[in-house]
C-alpha positions in Angstrom: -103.3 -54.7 26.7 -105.3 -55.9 29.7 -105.3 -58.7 31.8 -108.6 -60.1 33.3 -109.0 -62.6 35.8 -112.2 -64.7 36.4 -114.1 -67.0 37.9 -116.5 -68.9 36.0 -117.9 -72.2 36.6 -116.4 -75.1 35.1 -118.9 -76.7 32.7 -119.4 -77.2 28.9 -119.9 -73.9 27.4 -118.7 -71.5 30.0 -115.8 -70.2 28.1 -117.3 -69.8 25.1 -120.6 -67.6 27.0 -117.4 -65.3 28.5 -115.7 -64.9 25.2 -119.0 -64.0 23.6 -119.8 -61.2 25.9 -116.0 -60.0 25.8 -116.3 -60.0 22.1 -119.7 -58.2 22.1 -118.4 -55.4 24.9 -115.2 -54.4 22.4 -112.8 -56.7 24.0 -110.1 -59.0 21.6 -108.8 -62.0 23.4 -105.4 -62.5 23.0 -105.2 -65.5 25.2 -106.5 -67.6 28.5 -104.7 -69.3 30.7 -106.6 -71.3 33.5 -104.7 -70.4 36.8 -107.1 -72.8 39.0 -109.3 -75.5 39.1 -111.3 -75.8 42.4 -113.2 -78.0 44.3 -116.4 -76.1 44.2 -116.5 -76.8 40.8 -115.3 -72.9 39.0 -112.1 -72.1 37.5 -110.1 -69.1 37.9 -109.4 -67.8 34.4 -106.8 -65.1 33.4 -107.5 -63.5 29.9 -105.6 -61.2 27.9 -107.2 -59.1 25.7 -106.5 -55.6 23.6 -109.2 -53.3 24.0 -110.9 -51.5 20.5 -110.9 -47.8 20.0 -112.3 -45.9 22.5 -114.2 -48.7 24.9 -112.9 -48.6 28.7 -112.6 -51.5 30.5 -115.3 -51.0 32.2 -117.6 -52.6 30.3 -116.1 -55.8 29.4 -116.3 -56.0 33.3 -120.1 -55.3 33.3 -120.7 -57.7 30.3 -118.3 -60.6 32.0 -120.5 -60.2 35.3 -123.8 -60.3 33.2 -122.9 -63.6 32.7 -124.4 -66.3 34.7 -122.1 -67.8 37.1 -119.0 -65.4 36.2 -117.5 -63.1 38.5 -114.5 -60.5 37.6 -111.9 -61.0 40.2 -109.3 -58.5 38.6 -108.4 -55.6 35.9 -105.5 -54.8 35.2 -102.9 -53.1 32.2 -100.2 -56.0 31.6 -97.1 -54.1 30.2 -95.5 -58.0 29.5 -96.4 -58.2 25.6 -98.9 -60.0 23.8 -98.3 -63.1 25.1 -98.7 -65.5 28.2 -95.6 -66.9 29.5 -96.2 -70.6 30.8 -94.1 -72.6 33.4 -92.4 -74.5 30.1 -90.7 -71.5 29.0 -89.4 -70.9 32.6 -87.9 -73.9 32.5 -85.9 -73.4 29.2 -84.6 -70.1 30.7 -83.5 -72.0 33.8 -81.8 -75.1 31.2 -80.3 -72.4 28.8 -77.4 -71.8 31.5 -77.8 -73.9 34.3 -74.9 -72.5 36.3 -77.2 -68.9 36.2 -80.5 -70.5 37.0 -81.4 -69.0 40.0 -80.6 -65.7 38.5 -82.5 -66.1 35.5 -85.9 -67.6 37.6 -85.9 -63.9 38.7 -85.7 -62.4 35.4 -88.5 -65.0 34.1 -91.1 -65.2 37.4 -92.8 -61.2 36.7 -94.2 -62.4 33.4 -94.6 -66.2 34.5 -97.1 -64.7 37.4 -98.3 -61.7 35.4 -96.8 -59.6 38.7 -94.8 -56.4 39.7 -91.2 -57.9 40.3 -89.3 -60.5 42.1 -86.4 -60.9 44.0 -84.3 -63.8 46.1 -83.5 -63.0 49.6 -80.9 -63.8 51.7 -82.1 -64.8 55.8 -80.2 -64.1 58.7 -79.9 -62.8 61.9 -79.6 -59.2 60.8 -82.5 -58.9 58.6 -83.1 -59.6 55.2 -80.8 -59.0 52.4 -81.6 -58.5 48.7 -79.2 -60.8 46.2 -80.9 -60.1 43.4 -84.0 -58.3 42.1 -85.9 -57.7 38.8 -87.1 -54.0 37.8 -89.5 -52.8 40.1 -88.7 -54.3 43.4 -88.6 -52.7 46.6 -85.1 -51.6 47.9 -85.8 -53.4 50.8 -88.0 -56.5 51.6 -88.7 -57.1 55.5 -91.2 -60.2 56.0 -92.5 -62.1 58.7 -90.8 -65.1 60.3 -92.2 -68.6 58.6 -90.6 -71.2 56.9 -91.9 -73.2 53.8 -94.7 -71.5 51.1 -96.6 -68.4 52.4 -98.1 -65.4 51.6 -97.8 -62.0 53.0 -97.4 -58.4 52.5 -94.6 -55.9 51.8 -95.4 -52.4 52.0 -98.7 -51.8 49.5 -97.6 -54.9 48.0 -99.0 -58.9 48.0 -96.3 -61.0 48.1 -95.6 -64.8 47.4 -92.8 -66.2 48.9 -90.8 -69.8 48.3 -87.8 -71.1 50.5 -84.6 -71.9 48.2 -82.7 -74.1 50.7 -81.9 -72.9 54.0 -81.7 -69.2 54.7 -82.8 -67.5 51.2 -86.1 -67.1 49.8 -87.6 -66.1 46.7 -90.2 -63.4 46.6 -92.9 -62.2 43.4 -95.0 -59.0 44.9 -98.4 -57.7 42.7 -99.1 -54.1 43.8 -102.4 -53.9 44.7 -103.5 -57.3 43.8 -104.6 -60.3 42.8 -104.4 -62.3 45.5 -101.7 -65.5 45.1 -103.9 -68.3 45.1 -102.9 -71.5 46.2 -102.5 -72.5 42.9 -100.0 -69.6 41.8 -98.0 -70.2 45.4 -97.3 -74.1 44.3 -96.4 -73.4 41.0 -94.2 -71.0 42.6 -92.6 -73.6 44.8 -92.5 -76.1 42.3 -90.1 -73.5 40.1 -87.8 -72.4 42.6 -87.0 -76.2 43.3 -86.4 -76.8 40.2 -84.1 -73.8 39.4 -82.4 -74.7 42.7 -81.7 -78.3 41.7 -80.6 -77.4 38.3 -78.1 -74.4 39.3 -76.4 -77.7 42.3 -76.3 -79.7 39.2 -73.7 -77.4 37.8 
């Protein structure tokens, strides 16, 4: 399975010229989620598609960039299943046990965000301390001084990070890329107030 991320400009037919020439290079779509809609007029696309028999990815890249108006921003192998996982089922995870909902926004963001991992992160004086992480994250997590939503790097690593109250913060990291948009980073916030007010609901 791969996951494809584009930008293609956002009018009447677009979608359906970029499925075409997936189609026509050996790619299956599996499903397309728009990540953003800008002011410029494109769209940033991610697409998840299986690959036939012996065709590298390659040239579904080659045929999406033929395409007038369409640039690849990102390949990638997604290891998450066959399936996209929107903000809605986030949000059931969080509901199912409110009292753990903090716990289980770190279990859900890696597939929400199509990234590496995630952890929360507990701020202080000392440093930074890990309170819980998904599979894959770094042992330890050092970032830059900031408050509020930002974007930085750990290691080889991008990195998203929201603030959960006062001195923790939640961090997603994609190795290598793509870049968090501005997009991804608000959703982002958006869920990690939300888990936050459900788990002080408790």
């Amino acid at each position: 399975m791969l996951l494809l991320r584009v930008e293609l400009p956002n009018v009447p037919g677009s979608l359906g010229r970029l499925a075409t020439a997936i189609g026509a290079a050996g790619g299956d779509i599996e499903a397309i989620e728009i990540v953003e809609k800008r002011l410029d007029g494109t769209d940033v696309d991610d697409v998840l598609l299986d690959m036939v028999d012996g065709v590298m990815p390659d040239s579904v890249v080659s045929a999406c960039n033929a395409v007038e108006g369409v640039r690849v921003l990102w390949i990638s192998r997604y290891l998450a299943g066959g399936n996209l996982f929107p903000d809605l089922e986030v949000v059931e995870s969080l509901t199912a046990d409110p009292a753990t909902a903090l716990d289980s926004l770190i279990s859900a963001l890696p597939v929400a965000f199509r990234c590496e991992w995630a952890a929360r992160v507990s701020v202080s004086g000392d440093g930074f301390e890990i309170e819980r992480a998904s599979e894959g994250a770094p042992s330890s997590i050092e970032l830059k001084p900031g408050s509020g939503l930002d974007r930085q790097t750990v290691g080889d690593d991008l990195v998203a990070i929201a603030p959960v109250g006062h001195a923790r913060v939640v961090v997603i990291g994609r190795r290598g890329g793509p870049e968090f948009l501005d997009s991804e980073l608000a959703r982002l916030g958006h869920l990690v107030g939300l888990a936050a007010s459900i788990a002080r609901a408790t």
